[in-house]
Structures are given as structure tokens and as C-alpha cells.
N, C-alpha and C positions, 0 to 999 in steps of 0.2 A: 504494500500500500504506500502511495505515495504520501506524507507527509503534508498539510497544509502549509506548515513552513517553508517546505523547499517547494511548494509552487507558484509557477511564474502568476503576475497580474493578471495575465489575458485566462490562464485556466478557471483561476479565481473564478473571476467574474464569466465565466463561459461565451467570452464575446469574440466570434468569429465573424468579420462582417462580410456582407454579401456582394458578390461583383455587382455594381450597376447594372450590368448587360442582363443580369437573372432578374435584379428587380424590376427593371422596364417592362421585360418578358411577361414576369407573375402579371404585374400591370395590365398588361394589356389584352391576358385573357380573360379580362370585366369590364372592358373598354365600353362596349356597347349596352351593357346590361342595364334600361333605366330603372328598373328597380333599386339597383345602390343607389343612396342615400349617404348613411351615416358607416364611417367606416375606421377601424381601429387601428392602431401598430402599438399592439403591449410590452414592445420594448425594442424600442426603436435607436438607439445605439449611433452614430452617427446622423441618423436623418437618413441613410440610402433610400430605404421603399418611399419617404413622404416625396425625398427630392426624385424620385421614378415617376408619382404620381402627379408633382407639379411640371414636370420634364415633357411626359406624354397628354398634359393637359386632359387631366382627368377629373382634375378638383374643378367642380362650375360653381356656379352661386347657390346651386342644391345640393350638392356634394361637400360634403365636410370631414376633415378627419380628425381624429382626438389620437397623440404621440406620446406616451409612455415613457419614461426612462427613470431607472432608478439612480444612475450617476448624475451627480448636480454639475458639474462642468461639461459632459456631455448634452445634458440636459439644456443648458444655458445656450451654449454653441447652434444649439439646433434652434432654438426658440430665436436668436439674433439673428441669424441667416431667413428667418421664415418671418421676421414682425414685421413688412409690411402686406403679408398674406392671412388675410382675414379670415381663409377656411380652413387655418392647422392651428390648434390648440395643442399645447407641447406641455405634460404634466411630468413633473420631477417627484416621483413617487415606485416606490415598489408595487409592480406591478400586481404579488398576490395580497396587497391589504386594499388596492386598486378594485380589482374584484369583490374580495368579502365588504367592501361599503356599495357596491354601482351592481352587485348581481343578480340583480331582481329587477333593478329597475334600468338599467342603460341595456339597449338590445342593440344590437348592428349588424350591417348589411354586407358588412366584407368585412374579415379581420384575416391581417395579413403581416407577414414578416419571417425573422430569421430569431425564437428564443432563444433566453440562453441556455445551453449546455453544460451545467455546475453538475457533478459528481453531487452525492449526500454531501459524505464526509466535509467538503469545502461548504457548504451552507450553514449560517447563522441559526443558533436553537428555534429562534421565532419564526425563519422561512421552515425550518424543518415543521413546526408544527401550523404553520399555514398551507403548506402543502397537504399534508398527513389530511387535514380538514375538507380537504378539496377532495383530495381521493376517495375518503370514506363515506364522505356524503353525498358521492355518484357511486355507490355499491361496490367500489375499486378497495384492494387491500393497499398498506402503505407500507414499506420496506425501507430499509438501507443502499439498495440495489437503484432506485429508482430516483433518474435526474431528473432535472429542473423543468425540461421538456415537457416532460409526460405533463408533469402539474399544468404548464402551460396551454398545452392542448386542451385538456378536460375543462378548464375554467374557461378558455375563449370558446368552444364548442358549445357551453350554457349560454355566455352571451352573445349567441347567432338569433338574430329571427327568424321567425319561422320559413321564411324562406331564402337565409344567409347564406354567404360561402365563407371559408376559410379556407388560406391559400399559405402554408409556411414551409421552411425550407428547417428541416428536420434530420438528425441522423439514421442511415438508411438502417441502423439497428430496427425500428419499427417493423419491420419485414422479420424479425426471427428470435429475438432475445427475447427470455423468459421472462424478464421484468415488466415486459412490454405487453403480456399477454391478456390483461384486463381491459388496454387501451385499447388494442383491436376488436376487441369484442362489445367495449364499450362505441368506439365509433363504427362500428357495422351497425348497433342499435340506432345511433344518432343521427346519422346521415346517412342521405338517399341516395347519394354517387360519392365515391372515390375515385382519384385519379392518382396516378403515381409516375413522376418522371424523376427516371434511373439516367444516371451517367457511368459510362467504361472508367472515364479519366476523372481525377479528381479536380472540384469542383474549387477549393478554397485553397491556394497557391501553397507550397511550403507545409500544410498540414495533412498529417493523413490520418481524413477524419470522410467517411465515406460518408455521403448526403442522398435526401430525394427533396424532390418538392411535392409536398402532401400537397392535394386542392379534394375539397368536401363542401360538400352543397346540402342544405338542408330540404324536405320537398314532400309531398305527397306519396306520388310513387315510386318505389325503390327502381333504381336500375341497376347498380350492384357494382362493380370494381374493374377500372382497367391499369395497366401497367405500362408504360410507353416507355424502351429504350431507347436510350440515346449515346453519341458517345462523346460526347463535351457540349459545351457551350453555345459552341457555333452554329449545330443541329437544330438548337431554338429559332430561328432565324425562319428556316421554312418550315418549322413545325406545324400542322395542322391537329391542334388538338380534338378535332369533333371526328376527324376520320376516324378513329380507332373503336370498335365495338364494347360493349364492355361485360363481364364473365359477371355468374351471378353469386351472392355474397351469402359465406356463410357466415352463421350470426353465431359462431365457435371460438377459442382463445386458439386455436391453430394457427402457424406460420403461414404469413403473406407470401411467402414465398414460392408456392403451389401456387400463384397465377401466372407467374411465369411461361409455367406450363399451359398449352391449348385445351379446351373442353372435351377435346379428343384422348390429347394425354389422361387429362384428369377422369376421363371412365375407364380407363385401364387402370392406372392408378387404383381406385376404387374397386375395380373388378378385385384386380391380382389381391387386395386385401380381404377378399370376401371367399379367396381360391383357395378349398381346403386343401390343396399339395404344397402350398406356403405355409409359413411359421415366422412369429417373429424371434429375433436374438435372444429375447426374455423368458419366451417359453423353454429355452434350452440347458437353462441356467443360471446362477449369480453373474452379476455384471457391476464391479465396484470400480471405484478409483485405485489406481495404483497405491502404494504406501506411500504416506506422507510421512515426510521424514520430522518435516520443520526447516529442514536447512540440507538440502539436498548436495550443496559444496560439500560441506561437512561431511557427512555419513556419507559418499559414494568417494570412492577414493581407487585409484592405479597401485599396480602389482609394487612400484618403488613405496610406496607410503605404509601396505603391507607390510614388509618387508623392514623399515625402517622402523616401525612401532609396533612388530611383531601381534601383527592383528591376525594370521593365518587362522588360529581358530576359535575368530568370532564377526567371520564375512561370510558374505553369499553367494552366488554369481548373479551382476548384475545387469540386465537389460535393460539401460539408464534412460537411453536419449533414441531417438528416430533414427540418428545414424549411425544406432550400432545394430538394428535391424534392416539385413538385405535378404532375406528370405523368406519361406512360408514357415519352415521349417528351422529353429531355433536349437543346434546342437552344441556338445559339447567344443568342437572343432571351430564351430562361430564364434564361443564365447570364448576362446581360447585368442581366437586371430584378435577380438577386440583387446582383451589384455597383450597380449604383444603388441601392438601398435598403440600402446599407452595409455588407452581411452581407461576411464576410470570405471573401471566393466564390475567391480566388488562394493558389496553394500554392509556396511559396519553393521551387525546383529549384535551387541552386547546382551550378554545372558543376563535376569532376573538374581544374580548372586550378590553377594557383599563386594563392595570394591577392593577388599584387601585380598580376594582372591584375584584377583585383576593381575595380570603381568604389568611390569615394570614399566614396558612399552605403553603397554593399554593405557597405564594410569600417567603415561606423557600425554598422549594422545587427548586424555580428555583433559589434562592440564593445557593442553595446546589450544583448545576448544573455548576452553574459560577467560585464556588469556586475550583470546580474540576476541572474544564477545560473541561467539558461534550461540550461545547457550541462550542468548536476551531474547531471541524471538518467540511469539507467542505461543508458536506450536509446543517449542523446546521449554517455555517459561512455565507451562501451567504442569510438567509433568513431575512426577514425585523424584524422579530418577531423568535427571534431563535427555541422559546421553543413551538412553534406552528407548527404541521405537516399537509404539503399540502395533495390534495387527498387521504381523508379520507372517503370511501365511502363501504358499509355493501355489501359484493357479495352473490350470491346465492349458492355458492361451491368452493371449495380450490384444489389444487392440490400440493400433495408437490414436492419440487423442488429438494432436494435430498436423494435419496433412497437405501434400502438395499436389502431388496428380491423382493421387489416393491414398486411404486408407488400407495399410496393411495389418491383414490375420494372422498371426504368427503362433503355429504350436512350440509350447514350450517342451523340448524334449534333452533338459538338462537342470532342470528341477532350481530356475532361474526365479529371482522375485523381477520385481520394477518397480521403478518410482513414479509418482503419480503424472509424470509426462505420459505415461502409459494407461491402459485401463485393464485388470484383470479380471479374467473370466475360470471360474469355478464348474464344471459341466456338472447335471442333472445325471443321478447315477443310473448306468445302463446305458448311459449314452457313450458312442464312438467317439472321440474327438475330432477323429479325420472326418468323419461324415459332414460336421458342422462348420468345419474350417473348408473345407471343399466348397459347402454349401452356399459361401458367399462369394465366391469369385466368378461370378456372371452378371451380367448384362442389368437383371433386375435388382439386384441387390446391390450394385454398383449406382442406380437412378434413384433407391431410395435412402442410401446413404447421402446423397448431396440433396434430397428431399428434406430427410431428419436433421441436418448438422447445419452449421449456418459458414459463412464469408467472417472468417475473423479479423481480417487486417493484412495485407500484404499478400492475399491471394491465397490466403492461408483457408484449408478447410478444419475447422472446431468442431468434432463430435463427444457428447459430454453423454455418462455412463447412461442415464436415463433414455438418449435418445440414440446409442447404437442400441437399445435394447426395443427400440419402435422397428429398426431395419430386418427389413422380410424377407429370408431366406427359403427357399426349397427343400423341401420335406426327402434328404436321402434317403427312406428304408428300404425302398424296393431297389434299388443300383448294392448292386455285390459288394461286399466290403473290398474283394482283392482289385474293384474296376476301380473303387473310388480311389485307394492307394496309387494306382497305378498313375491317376490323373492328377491326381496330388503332386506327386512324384513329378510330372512333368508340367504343371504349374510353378512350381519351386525353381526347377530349372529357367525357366522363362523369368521369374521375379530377380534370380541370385545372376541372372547373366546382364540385366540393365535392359533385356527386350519391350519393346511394347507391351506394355498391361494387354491392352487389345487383341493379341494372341490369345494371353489364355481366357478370355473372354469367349471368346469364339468357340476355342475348345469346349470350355463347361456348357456353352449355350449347345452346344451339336453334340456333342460326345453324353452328356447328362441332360439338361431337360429336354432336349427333340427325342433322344432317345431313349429315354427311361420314362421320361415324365408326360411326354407328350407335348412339349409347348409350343406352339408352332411358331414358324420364324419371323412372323409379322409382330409376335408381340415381343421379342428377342431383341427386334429392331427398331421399332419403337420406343422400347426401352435403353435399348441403348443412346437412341437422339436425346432423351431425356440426359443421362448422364453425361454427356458430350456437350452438352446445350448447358448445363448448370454450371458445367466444371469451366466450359472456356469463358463464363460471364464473371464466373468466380478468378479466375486466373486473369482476365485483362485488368485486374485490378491489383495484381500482385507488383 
């Protein structure tokens, strides 16, 4: 966690401001609307969207807008440059004590902008519990998890009229993070259309901080959600916003992300989860996080540090990081080549004993620990015995938890732990392990991975224990255990040689479900557009 101290102003305050070129844009898809009237900017930060709005001449002598800002020298700035414009009223106030006095009675006809983006942690006790307020009294739970945005949204979404829009430029987490999942459910309730426009390239120079522009309309009849990519900025230009159809809304806390996908995809989708020869990851077994160490420097250490503090026996073998996994098949030979090539491939198990049984070494070791300060962190602060790690226990397979062209299954067959970079899997007794490790390397199971997992940052895919355990697998009981091995087998080959995933993609899809399962090859391929279609929108952002 980052420390409010050591964070910069601009995080503080979450003000990242918006190109002119997006606010004219926002602008000007309400240009003709005469129903706008009264229109808002609840934290208006420079003035960009108001000077958008007096730019493209959109403020008339019936148009008015009221500018927010909680910074008094911002504040001021904007109110000087605007005083002899009689239709922007510039209010130097926090924007959520703004709300709980005007929420009943101030309605408006456009409310539009760029909120801020404040983390909890950086927020002042009294916005913590004016947000918390806002949340709970639209049916929304309130967390630690959950920024300044959200609150935003939910409180200017009450002050829409009944037949308002809101148009803000938001981060594209809305689309998939768990914190978020009230708010999507809460605005599928709220509002009649959603619009979402996505960029490849990053939108706010120097930050990489992935955005969309939410636009939400309030209205009679529902018409339900569309997604319009784009790949920068420029693409506004000849954008045709009314071209695009739009997919119908479910009124679920599910990922945005599935509209992505076509109404085509999404009945397959639906099907294959309705397909009793599918199974999801969960039905198979335990699916935890890796072991948390507290301090994963520390307690994961190379064959020299072994060696030098006579740790040999009270380590493990350890499957640390993503690149110490290159194959399906995790043996002793792998973890062997990791340790010679110096990666820190051993994980420090100190035994439940008295410390005076400890060697010499050990008890350097954790004097070395102390003197660094290894021990202050919270994981390591609250335990009774710091340098001792809870659940500690050898899984049957790994799943890593963040990925680049994929996610890899990896059997552990050298009785390896991992650190919580990893995710461990426990199998359901009676079950083969190869069956279920086989079982995901195709086509479908590869589309519902980047379905379950979200765009972390850098092109990065994030799947977190809960939601490889959503990813639906093919049911191997009828495929011979000696066919599955055999494919396994040349799977593994294919992963540990750098070849296209795509290969064995192909293989599992013709050699296992065309021919065991029966799947026929349209929905193979279909499914594969899906994962190829998520993965290269996910990757142009890396």
C-alpha cells in the first residue's frame, strides 16, 4: 500500500484532466438536444468541459451550467476567466456535501465531466463517511476498495431528470472490478441506454491509467448497452455515435465486459454454460491463493543464501514467479534448472519449534530479517512467531494469477509450494489430475478465461482464485486416461518449446472434444474468435 505521505498532489487529489479535444467531443454529443437546460460539472478542475461548452457554443441564454470544485484556487481561476459569462456559476465546494444539501431539490439535464479518482485510503474521515452515505442509501455496500468515482457517479445519477444524461470520462475498471459491481447493477437499474467508448491507446498522456467515456441517459424505454471501440482520440473526429446498435442489459452485478462480445457470441456463451459435458474449475476442487508469505523477498531465497544460513532443512521447492514456469508439467528437472540459474526457486518453511532449536545459520537468518525491518509488515507483524508462514500446504497444480498471452496450468509433479503470484489448486478426491489440466487447454476454456479475468495494467491478464474457478472446462471421463496423457504429453512439448499456444489449441479442440466429446468445429471457432478478440484488445494496451 502506498503510503499517503509519499503520495504525489495530483494522486491526492485524483485530478487527471481531460484533453480538450475529448471534452468538445463529450460536448457535442448534446449539441442539438433542446431538452438540456440546466447542466452540471461536479468537479470541474481546470474549467476544461465548461470552456468545451462555451468553445462549441452550447451555453444560450436557456442553457446554464453550475461548476463545482473543491480546490479554492482552482476554483477562483475558473470563476475569473468565466465572470463576464452570465451562464456558468463556479461553486468552490466539495462536491459530496454539494449533493447531500441540493439532492432533492437541484435536478439536471446533462451532468458531465472527468471525477476524481482518490483511492479510500487518501480520502479525509468526512468524505469517507459522505461517500459511505451515498452508497448505502442507493442499496450499494461501502468498502475500503471503492474510489471517489463510484460515489460520484451514484450521486450525479440521482441528480438526472427524469429525462437527463450523464456523460463522464471514468476509469475503464467499470467494465470488471469487483468493487464496481453494485454500480453496474445499480446503473442498469437507473438508466435507459449506456454507451461506452473504449480506446486501444491511452487517453491521458504520461499516465497509465486506462479510461472510457460512460454516456447514460435516463428515459422510459430501456434500450440497453453498447460498446464502441476506438483507438485514440483522433477516431472521435468521424465518430458516428447513433450508428452503433445496442445489446440488451442485464440488470446483474456481472462484468461489462461480455458486451464486447456479439449477441451471437453471447448465446454460445450461455449455451456452453448450460452444456452438461462442461464443468467449471470449482466443481473440481479447492482453488486458493498461493501462500502469503508477508514478505515474499524474504522467505523465497536462491541455492547461495541456502547455503550460507544453512536453511537446507527448512525450505521447499519453490515455484515463485511466472518465469520460473515454462511448462505444463512442473518436475523435478525444472525446478532444478531454476535453482541453477539462480532464481530464488526455495521457500523458507521454519518449523512450529522453539528457536533454540534453530541452527546457528537459521537464527542469522532471522536476525538478518529483524535487522532489516523484513519483520514490520502487516502480514509478518500480527503473527505470534513472525518468521513462521501459516498455510503451508503442497497443491496438486498452480494456476498463474497474472498473464500475458495466457494463462498457464501447470501440474505440480515435484511436490513444489508457490507464492501467492500463483494460485493453488487442491483436486477433489478420485479425480485424475491430468484429466483437469488437459481439460483446459482448448479453444473454450481459453475464451472464458479472458471472459472471467479482467485487463490489469500493461496488457496484463489478472485472474483472481474466485474467478478461475467460474472458467468452464470439458468434462474428460469418457477420453482414456492413457489418450489424455499422451496429449498432455505433447501439449507440454508445445508450451516448454516457446511454440504457439495455438497448436495445442487445435490439438485439444480435434484430438479431444471433436472427438470424444463431440463438439463440432463451429463452436471451436467461434470460441476461439472470442479469445483472440479479448486477448488482442487486452494486449494493445500493454
Amino acid at each position: 500500500m502506498i503510503l499517503k505521505e509519499d503520495s504525489t498532489e495530483q494522486k491526492l487529489r485524483g485530478a487527471y484532466y481531460t484533453p480538450l479535444k475529448l471534452a468538445e467531443k463529450m460536448v457535442d454529443f448534446f449539441k442539438k438536444d433542446a431538452s438540456i437546460k440546466s447542466i452540471l460539472e461536479p468537479s470541474c478542475g481546470d474549467g476544461v468541459f465548461v470552456d468545451a461548452l462555451v468553445e462549441t457554443q452550447f451555453l444560450t441564454q436557456n442553457r446554464k451550467v453550475t461548476a463545482i470544485e473543491i480546490e479554492k484556487n482552482e476554483a477562483q481561476k475558473v470563476a475569473e476567466k468565466l465572470k463576464n459569462n452570465p451562464n456558468v456559476s463556479v461553486v468552490n465546494r466539495d462536491f459530496f456535501e454539494f449533493y447531500q444539501k441540493y439532492k432533492d431539490i437541484n435536478k439536471y439535464d446533462l451532468i458531465l465531466g472527468n471525477p476524481p479518482y482518490i483511492r479510500y485510503q487518501y480520502l479525509e474521515e468526512k468524505q469517507r463517511m459522505e461517500m459511505a452515505e451515498i452508497l448505502t442509501s442507493h442499496g450499494m455496500k461501502a468498502n475500503k476498495l471503492i474510489n471517489t468515482w463510484v460515489g460520484f457517479m451514484v450521486a450525479c445519477v440521482h441528480m438526472l431528470s427524469d429525462n437527463g444524461k450523464i456523460a463522464f470520462v471514468i476509469p475503464a475498471e467499470i467494465l470488471q472490478v469487483a468493487y464496481a459491481e453494485d454500480l453496474r447493477l445499480f446503473l442498469s437499474n437507473k438508466l435507459s441506454k449506456i454507451t461506452l467508448l473504449t480506446f486501444e491507446e491511452l487517453v491521458f498522456p504520461g499516465i497509465e491509467q486506462e479510461v472510457v467515456v460512460f454516456i447514460g441517459e435516463k428515459g422510459d424505454s430501456e434500450k440497453g448497452i453498447r460498446i464502441i471501440e476506438l483507438n485514440n482520440l483522433d477516431d472521435l473526429e468521424n465518430l458516428n455515435i447513433y450508428a452503433n446498435g445496442f445489446q440488451k442489459l442485464s440488470h446483474v452485478h456481472e462484468k461489462w465486459t461480455k458486451y464486447f462480445t456479439t449477441e451471437q457470441e453471447n448465446q454460445l456463451i450461455l449455451g456452453l454454460k448450460n452444456d452438461d459435458r462442461f464443468q467449471t474449475l470449482s466443481e473440481t476442487g479447492i482453488i486458493n491463493v498461493g501462500i502469503t508469505t508477508g514478505n515474499n523477498k524474504y522467505f523465497s531465497v536462491d541455492k547461495k543464501m541456502v547455503e550460507v544460513y544453512d536453511l537446507t532443512n527448512v525450505v521447499r521447492p519453490l515455484i515463485g514467479r511466472s518465469s520460473h514456469a515454462h511448462s505444463v508439467f512442473f518436475k523435478y528437472d525444472d525446478w532444478k534448472k531454476n535453482v541453477d540459474q539462480g532464481k530464488a526457486a526455495y521457500l523458507i518453511d521454519f518449523p512450529d519449534t522453539p528457536i533454540e532449536k534453530y541452527s546457528q545459520g537459521q537464527k542469522n537468518y532471522i536476525e538478518l530479517g529483524e535487522k532489516n525491518g523484513d519483520n514490520t509488515g502487516y502480514k509478518c507483524k500480527i503473527r505470534e512467531k513472525w518468521y513462521q508462514i501459516p498455510s503451508v500446504w503442497v497443491p496438486d497444480a498452480f494456476f498463474l494469477r497474472r498473464n500475458n498471452l495466457y494463462p498457464k496450468f501447470v501440474l505440480n509433479c515435484c511436490d513444489a509450494v508457490s507464492t501467492d503470484t500463483m494460485h493453488r489448486i487442491k483436486f477433489n478426491n478420485g479425480i485424475e489430475p491430468e484429466r483437469i489440466v488437459l481439460s483446459y487447454y482448448n479453444s473454450i476454456s481459453f475464451a472464458f478465461t479472458e471472459i472471467c479475468g479482467r485487463s490489469y495494467g500493461g496488457g496484463v491478464l489478472e485472474i483472481l482464485p474466485g474467478e478461475v474457478g467460474n472458467v468452464l472446462v470439458p468434462i474428460l471421463d469418457c477420453v482414456p486416461i492413457e489418450k489424455v496423457k499422451e496429449i498432455l504429453y505433447q501439449v507440454d512439448e508445445i508450451v516448454r518449446n516457446g511454440e504457439n499456444i495455438e497448436k495445442a489449441l487445435d490439438l485439444v479442440d480435434n484430438s479431444i472434444l471433436g472427438e470424444y466429446l463431440h463438439v463440432n468445429e463451429e463452436t471451436c471457432s467461434m470460441a476461439r474468435g472470442i479469445w483472440k478478440k479479448m486477448q488482442h484488445r487486452r494486449l494493445k494496451r500493454g
